[in-house]
N, C-alpha and C positions, 0 to 999 in steps of 0.2 A: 398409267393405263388410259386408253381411250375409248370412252362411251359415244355409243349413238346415240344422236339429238333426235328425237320423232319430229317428222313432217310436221312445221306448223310451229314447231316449238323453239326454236331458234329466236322468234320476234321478241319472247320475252327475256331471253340473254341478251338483247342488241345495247346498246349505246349504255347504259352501266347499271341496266337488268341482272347482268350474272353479279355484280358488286352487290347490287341489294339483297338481292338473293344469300350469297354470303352474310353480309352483316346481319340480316335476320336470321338466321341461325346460327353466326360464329359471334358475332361480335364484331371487334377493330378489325379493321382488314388494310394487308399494306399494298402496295405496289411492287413487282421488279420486272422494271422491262415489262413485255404485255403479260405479264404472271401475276392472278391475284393471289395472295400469300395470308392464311387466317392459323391461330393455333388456339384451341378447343379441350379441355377435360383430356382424355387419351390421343386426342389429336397431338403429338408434337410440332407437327408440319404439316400445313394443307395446301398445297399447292394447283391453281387450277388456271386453265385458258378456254376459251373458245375457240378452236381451232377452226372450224368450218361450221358452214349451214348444218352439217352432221354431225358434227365429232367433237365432243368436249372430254381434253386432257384435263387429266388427274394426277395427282402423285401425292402420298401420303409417308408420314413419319408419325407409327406408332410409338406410345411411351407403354410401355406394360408394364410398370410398378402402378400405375393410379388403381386405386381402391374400386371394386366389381362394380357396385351403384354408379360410377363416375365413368367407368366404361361402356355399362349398359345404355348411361343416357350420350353419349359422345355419340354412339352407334347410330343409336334410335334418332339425333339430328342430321348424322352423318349420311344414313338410307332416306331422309326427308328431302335434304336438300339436293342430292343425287336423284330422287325422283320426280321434285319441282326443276329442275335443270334438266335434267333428259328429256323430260315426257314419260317416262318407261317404270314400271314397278320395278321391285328390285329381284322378282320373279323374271319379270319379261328381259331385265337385261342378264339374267343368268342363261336362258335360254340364248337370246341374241351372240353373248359372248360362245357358250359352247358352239353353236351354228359356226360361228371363225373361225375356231377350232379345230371344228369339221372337214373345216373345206380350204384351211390351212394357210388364211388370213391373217392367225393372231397366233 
């Protein structure tokens, strides 16, 4: 999936901002090719790039046997680090994403 970067917020993904980003909320984080690649609690697979000044890809592999508490907090790092990375609440990119939708972008 690809999220919009807000204006402005790209400076702090540049040169290996979105890695620490990662590491502070996942942990070990690997490399493949320009993919940074972290795995988390319910996270199996986190897969993310910078794509542009705009647009940070996503791709995720849930595991749904981990235990509720272990999901809950997976999430609650998972919408943290998606909103220090976008710029965007996890309100404003549900809006942003329907708006594509919409108008038949996405």
């Amino acid at each position: 999936m690809d999220y919009d970067i807000k204006k402005g917020n790209y400076a702090k993904l540049e040169g290996d901002g979105l890695k620490q980003m990662m590491e502070e909320a996942f942990g070990k984080i690997t490399t493949e090719g320009d993919l940074l690649v972290a795995s988390y609690g319910a996270l199996a697979r986190l897969e993310v790039k910078a794509v542009s000044k705009t647009v940070l890809y996503v791709a995720t592999k849930m595991d749904p046997k981990v235990p509720e508490p272990v999901a809950v907090d997976t999430m609650k790092k998972y919408y943290g680090f998606l909103e220090k990375a976008t710029g965007f609440t996890t309100k404003e990119r549900g809006k942003r994403a329907q708006a594509k939708v919409k108008k038949g972008d996405a």
